[in-house]
C-alpha positions in Angstrom: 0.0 0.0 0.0 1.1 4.0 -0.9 1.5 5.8 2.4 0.8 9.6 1.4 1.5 12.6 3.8 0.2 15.7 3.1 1.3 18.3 4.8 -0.9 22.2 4.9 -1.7 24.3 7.9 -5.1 24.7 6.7 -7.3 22.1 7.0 -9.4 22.7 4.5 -6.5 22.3 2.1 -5.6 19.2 3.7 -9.5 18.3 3.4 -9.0 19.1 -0.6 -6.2 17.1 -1.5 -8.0 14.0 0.9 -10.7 14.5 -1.7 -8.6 14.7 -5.1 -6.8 11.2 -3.6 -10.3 9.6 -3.1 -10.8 9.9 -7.1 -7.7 8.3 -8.3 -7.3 4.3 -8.3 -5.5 2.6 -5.7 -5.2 2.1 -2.0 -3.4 4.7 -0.1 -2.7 4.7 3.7 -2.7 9.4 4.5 -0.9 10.8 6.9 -1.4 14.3 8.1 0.6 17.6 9.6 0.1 20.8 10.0 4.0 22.0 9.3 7.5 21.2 8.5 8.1 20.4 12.0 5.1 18.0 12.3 5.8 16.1 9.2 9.7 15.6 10.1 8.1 13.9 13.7 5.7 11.6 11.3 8.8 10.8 9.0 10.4 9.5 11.9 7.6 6.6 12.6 6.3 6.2 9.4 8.1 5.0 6.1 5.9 7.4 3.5 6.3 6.8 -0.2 4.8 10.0 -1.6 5.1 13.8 0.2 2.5 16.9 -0.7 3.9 19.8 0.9 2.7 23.5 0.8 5.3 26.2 0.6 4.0 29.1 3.3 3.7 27.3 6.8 5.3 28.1 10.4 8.3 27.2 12.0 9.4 25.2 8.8 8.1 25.9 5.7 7.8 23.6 2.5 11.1 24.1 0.7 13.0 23.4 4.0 11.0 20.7 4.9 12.0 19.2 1.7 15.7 20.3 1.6 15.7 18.0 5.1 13.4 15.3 3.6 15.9 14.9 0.1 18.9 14.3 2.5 17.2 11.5 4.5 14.6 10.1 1.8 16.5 10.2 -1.6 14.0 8.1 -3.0 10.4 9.9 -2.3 8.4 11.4 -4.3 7.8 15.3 -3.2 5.3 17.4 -4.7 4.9 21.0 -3.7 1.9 23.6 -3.2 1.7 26.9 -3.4 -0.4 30.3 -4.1 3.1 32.1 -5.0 3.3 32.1 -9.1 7.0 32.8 -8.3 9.4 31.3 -10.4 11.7 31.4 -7.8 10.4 29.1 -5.3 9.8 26.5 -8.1 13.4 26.7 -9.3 14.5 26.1 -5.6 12.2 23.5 -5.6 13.4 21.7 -8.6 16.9 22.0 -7.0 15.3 19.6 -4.1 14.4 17.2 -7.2 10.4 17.6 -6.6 8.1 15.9 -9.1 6.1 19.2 -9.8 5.9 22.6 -8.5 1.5 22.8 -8.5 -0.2 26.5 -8.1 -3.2 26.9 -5.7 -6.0 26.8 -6.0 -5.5 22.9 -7.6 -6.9 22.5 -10.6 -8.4 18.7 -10.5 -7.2 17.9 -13.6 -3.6 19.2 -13.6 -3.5 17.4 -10.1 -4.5 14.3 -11.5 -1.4 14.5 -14.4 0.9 15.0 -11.3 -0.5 11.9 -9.6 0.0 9.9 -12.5 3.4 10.7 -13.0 4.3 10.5 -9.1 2.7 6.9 -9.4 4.8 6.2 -12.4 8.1 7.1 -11.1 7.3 4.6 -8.0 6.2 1.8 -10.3 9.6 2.5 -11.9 11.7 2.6 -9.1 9.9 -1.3 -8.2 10.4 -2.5 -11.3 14.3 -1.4 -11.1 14.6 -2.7 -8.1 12.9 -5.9 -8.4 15.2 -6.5 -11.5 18.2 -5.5 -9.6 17.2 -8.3 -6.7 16.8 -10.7 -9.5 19.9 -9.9 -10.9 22.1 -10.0 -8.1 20.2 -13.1 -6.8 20.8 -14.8 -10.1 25.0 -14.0 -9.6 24.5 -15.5 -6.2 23.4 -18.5 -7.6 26.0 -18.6 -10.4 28.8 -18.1 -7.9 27.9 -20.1 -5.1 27.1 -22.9 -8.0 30.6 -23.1 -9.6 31.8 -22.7 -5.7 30.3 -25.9 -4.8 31.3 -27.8 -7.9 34.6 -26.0 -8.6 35.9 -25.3 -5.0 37.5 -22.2 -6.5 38.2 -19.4 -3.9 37.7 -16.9 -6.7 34.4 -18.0 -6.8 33.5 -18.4 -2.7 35.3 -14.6 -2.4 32.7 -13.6 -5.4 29.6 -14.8 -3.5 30.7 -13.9 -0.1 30.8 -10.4 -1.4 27.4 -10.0 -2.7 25.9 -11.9 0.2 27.8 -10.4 3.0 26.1 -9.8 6.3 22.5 -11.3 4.5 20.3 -14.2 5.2 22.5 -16.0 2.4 26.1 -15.0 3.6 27.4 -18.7 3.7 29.0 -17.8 7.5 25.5 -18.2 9.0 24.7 -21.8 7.8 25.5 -24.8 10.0 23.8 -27.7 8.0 23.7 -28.9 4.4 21.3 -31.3 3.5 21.4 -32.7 -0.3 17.9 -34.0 -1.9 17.8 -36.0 -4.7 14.3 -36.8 -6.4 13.0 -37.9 -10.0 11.0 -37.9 -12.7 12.3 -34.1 -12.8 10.5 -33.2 -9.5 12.3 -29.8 -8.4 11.5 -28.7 -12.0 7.4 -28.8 -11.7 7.1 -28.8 -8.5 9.3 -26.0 -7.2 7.1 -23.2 -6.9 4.2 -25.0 -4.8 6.3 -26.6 -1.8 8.6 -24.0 -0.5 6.0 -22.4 2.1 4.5 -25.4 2.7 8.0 -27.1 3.9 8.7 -24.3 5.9 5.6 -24.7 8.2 6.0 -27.8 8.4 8.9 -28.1 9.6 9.0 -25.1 11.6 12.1 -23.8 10.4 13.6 -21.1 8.0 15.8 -22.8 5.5 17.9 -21.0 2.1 16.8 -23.1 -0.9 19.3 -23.8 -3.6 18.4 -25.6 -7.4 20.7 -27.3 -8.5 18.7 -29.4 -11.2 15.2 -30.8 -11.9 16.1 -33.8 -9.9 18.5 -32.3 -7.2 18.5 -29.0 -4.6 20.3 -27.9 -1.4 18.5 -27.1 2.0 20.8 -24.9 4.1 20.1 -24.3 7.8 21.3 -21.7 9.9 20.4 -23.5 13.5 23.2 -25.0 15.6 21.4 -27.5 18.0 18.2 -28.2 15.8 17.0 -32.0 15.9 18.5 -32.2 11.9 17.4 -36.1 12.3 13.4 -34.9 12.9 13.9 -32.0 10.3 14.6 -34.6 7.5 12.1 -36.9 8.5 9.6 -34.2 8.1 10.8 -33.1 5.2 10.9 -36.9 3.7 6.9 -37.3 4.7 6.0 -34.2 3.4 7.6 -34.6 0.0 6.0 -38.0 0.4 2.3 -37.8 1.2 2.1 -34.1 -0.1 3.6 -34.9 -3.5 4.3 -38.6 -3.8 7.6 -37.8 -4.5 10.4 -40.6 -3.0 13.2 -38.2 -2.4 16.8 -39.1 -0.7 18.3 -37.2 2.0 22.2 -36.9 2.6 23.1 -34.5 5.9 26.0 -32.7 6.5 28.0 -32.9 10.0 28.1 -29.4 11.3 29.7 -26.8 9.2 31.7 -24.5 11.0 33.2 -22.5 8.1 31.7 -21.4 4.5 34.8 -22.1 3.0 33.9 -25.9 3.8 30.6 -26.2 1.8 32.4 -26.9 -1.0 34.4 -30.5 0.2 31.2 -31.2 2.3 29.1 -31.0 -0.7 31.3 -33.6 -2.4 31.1 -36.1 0.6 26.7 -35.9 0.0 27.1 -36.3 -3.5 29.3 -39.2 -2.8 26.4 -40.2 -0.3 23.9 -40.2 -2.6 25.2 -42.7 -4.5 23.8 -44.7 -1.9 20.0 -44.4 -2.9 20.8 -46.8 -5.9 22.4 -49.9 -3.4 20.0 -49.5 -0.5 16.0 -48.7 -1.9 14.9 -48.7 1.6 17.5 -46.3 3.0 16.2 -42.8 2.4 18.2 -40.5 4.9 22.1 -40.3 5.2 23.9 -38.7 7.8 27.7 -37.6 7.3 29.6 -39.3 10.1 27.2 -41.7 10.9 27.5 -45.2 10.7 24.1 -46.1 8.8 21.9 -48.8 11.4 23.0 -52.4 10.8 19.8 -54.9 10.0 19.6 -58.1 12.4 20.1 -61.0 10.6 17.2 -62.7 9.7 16.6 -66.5 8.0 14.6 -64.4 5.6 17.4 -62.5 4.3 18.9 -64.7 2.3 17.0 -64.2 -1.1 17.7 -60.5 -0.6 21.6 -60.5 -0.4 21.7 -63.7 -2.6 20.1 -61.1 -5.4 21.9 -58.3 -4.6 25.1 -60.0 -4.8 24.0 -61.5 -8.0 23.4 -57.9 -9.6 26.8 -56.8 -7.9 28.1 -59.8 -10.0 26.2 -58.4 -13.5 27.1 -55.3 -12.7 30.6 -55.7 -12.0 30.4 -53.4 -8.8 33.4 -54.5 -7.1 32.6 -52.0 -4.0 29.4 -53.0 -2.8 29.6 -56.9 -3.9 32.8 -56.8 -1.3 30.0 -54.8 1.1 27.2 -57.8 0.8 29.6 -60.3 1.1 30.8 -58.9 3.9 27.3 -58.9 4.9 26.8 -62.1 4.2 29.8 -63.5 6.3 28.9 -61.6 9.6 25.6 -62.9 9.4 26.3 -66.6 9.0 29.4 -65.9 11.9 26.7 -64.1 14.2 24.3 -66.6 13.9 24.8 -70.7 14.6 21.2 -72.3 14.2 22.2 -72.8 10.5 23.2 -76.6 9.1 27.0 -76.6 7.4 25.3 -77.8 4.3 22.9 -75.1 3.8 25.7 -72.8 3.9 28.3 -74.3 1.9 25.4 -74.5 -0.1 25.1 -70.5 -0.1 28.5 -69.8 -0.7 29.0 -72.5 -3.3 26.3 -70.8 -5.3 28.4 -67.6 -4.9 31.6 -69.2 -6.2 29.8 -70.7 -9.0 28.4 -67.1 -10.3 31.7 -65.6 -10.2 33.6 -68.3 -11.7 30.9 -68.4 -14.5 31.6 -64.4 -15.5 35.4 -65.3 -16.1 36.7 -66.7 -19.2 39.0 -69.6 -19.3 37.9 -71.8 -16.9 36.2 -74.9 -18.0 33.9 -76.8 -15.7 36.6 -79.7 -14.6 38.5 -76.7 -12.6 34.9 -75.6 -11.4 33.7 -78.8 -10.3 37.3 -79.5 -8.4 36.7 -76.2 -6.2 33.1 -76.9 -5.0 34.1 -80.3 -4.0 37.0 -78.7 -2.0 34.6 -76.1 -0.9 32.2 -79.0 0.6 35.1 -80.7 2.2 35.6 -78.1 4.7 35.0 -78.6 8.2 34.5 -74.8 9.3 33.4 -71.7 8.2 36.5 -69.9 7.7 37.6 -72.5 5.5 34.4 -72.4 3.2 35.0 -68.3 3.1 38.7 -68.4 2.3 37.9 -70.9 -0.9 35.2 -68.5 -2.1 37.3 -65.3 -1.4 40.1 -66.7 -3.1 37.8 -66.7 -6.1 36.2 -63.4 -5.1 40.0 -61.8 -5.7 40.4 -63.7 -8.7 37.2 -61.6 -9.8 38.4 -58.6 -8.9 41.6 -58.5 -10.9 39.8 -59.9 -13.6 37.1 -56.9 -13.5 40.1 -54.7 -13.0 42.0 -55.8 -16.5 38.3 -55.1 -18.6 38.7 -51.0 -16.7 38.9 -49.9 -20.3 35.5 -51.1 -21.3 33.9 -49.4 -18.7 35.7 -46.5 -20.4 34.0 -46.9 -23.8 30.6 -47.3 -21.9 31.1 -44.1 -20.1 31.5 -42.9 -23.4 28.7 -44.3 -25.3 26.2 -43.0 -22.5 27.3 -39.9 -22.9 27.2 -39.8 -26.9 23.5 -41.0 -26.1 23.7 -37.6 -23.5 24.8 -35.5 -26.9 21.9 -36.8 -29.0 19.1 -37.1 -26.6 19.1 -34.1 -24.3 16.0 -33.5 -25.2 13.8 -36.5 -23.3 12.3 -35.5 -20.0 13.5 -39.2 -18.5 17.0 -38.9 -19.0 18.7 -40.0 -15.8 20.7 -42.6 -14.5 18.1 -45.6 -14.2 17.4 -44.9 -18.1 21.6 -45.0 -19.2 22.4 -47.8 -17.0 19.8 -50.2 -18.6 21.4 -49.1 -22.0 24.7 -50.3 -20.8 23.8 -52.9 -18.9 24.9 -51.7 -15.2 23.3 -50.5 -12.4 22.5 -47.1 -12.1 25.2 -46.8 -9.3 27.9 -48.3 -10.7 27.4 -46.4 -13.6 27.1 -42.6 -11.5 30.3 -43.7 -9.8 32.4 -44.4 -12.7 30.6 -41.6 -14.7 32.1 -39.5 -12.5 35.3 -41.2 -12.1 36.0 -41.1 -15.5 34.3 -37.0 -16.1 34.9 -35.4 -12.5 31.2 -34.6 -12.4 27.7 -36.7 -11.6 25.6 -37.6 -14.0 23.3 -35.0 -13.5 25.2 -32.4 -13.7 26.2 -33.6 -16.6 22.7 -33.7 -18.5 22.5 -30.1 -17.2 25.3 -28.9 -18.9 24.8 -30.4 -22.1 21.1 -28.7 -21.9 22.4 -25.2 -20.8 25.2 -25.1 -23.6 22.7 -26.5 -26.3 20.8 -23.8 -25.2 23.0 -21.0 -25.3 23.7 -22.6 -29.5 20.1 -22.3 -30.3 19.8 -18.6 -29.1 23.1 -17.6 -31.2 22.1 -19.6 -34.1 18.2 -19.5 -34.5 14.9 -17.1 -34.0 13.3 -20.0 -32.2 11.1 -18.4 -29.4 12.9 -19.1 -25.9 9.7 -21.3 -25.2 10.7 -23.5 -27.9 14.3 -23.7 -26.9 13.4 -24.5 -23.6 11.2 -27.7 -25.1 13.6 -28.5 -27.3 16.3 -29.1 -24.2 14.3 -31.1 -22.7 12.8 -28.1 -20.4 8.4 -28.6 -19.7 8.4 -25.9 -17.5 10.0 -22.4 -19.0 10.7 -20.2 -16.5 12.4 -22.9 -14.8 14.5 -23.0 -17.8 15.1 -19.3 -17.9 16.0 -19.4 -14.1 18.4 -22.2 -14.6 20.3 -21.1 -17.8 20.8 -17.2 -15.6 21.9 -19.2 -12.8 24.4 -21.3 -15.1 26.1 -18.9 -17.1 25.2 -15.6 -14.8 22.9 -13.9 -17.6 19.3 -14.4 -19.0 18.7 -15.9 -22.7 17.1 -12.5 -23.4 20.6 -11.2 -22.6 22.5 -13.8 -24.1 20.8 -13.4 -27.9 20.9 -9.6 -27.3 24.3 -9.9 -26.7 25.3 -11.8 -29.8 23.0 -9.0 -31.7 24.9 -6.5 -30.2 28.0 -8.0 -31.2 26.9 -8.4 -34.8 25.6 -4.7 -35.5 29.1 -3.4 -33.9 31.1 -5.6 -36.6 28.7 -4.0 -38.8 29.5 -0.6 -38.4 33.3 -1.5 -37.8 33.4 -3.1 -41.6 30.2 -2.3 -44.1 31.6 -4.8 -46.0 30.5 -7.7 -43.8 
């Protein structure tokens, strides 16, 4: 709302402008005095947008009042009144930068055409400064972005100076907590659940994009309950949106400077989701709950050993193994059979994924595997085999090379599907979506997603150089649904808008122009 004081020793002229406001459109909170003086004392406990001022009043008239007004309200909009056609007093008034200098008695109409203007200017002066918020909240993003995947300084000094002593300023956050989602979540759903998180879960939070599928929580509170406040925030996205996200929580951060390796250590967390479906939250430095054996467990580890096996995931097939072992050490009431049985089948699968060994070599260690009298004996057999795996998996390194290199060829050619992720590549290529993040970014420095992202922004940024295409269409065509979205993320990836960017290139082209008619 505009808060208007006029200010008149006579009433009635007070009463008069009251009545010239009531015919223009708009809701306006007025304010009254009777002199400079007064106004100064309602100045001080009011915030006013717009000042009407007549010239002749006691103890301060209107050209001080607005000499003392300019120097502490640069930015309002002053209008003075007066019965004086004295050129004068308006030219001292213009000094003061007043929108217009109006003669009493007001004419209705010429006060309207003031109004206007003095509403125009404000709208203005929004408008500027809204952009100016965007703008600099868009260079935020872009340095604190390249921060956290770069670890520059450069970059951290960059954002620290545009966010210094404000909510964002990276000194006041204790807690990072990384959320990865699907299907492209954080792209359509973005602008419905960030008030609704807040209230439910009581706590102010600085949100952070980082793709459709991935964004950053950050959490200024030392000794908050971060185990409830994910919990929350996984039933929310849950039952509000049906949305299964995955959670990875920083340990405390003490400095800014560290957001940067910590981020690394929940993307590296992350990686998780794809190895343990029923494990949604991960805390850093915290040893995730072990399951009690169970009888009924043995199909499950038997299968995910087997995928370890198809996938070649040497990491987590040594992890359920290990699994496996500590369970069949911690727990007696099974028969020797049954699990020489168990590990047998083990052998067997490994054995079968290396070339060169015919079945007279396999059937000689199984026999030797069911002649042992004790556990350890059964595990050293099958381990030996297990390490003969390994350095076989080790000397084929170079195919997972080319694979990394045909999914992202597929990257190049298909930006534009909405699916594209990591369950979708590692089907193509025949591992598990895991395996293939981890040595995606083994082999490129960089997760899958980000990636995808950066093929679509630089895509982008070719179609706006190269064609007319509308920036809606752009956005479609890299794999965008949702636009502004698009035009938020491209500002926030190279630090400009796609308005800006083809402007730019315009630009560029008419001064080449003029530099060389010939071109």
């Amino acid at each position: 709302m505009i808060t208007i004081l006029i200010v008149d020793d006579e009433k009635l002229e007070r009463r008069g402008i009251r009545f010239l406001l009531k015919r223009e459109e708009g809701e306006f909170q007025i304010l009254e005095a009777t002199n400079g003086k007064d106004a100064q004392g309602v100045l001080e406990s009011n915030h006013v947008d717009i000042l009407f001022s007549d010239v002749k009043m006691p103890y301060m008239n209107g050209l001080e009042l607005t000499k003392a007004v300019r120097e502490d309200h640069p930015d309002m909009e002053i209008v003075i009144f007066s019965g004086y056609n004295d050129f004068s007093y308006a030219r001292e008034a213009l000094r003061y930068g007043v929108v217009d200098y109006v003669l009493k008695p007001v004419d209705p109409e010429e006060f309207h055409k003031t109004f206007q203007r003095v509403m125009e200017n404000i709208s203005s002066k929004i408008e500027k400064k809204e952009q100016q918020e965007k703008k600099e909240d868009y260079l935020k993003k872009y340095f604190l972005l390249k921060y956290l995947y770069g670890g520059k300084e450069e970059d951290f000094v960059q954002f620290k100076k545009l966010t210094d002593g404000m909510e964002d300023d990276l000194s006041q956050f204790t807690r990072m907590v990384l959320v990865s989602a699907s299907n492209g979540f954080f792209e359509t759903e973005e602008e419905h659940f960030l008030m609704s998180l807040k209230e439910e879960v009581q706590r102010e939070f600085h949100y952070v994009n980082l793709n459709s599928n991935e964004s950053i929580f950050l959490f200024t509170e030392k000794y908050a309950d971060y185990h409830g406040i994910v919990e929350k925030m996984y039933r929310f996205f849950a039952h509000q949106f049906d949305s299964e996200c995955y959670f990875a929580v920083s340990e405390e951060i003490e400095d800014g400077k560290n957001l940067a390796e910590e981020f690394k250590v929940l993307e590296g967390m992350l990686e998780e989701q794809f190895y343990q479906p029923r494990q949604h939250l991960f805390f850093h430095g915290e040893k995730q709950e072990e399951k009690k054996a169970d009888p009924a467990e043995d199909s499950e580890i038997m299968e995910q050993i087997t995928k370890d096996i198809q996938y070649k995931d040497l990491p987590h097939l040594r992890q359920d193994f290990q699994r496996l072992e500590e369970k069949y050490r911690a727990h007696k009431q099974f028969s020797d059979m049954y699990v020489k049985f168990v590990f047998s089948g083990i052998m067997k699968e490994l054995l079968d994924q290396m070339e060169g060994l015919d079945e007279k070599m396999l059937s000689k260690r199984v026999d030797r595997l069911y002649r042992c009298r004790n556990l350890n004996d059964v595990i050293a057999i099958v381990e030996e085999v297990l390490q003969e795996y390994e350095h076989c998996i080790q000397e084929q390194e170079d195919g997972f090379r080319s694979e990394v290199t045909t999914v992202k060829g597929y990257i190049y050619h298909h930006y534009k599907e909405k699916d594209l992720g990591a369950e979708t590549l590692s089907a193509m290529v025949f591992l598990s979506p895991g395996y293939l993040s981890a040595v995606f970014k083994e082999e490129t420095g960089m997760t899958l997603n980000r990636f995808i992202r950066e093929v679509r922004m630089n895509k982008a940024k070719e179609l706006l150089e190269t064609t007319n295409m509308k920036i809606s269409q752009i956005a479609k065509e890299v794999g965008f649904s949702n636009n502004s979205y698009f035009c938020r993320s491209f500002r926030e990836f190279f630090g400009d808008t796609p308005e800006a960017c083809r402007k730019g290139i315009a630009a560029d082209e008419k001064t080449n122009t003029e530099v060389d008619p010939s071109i």
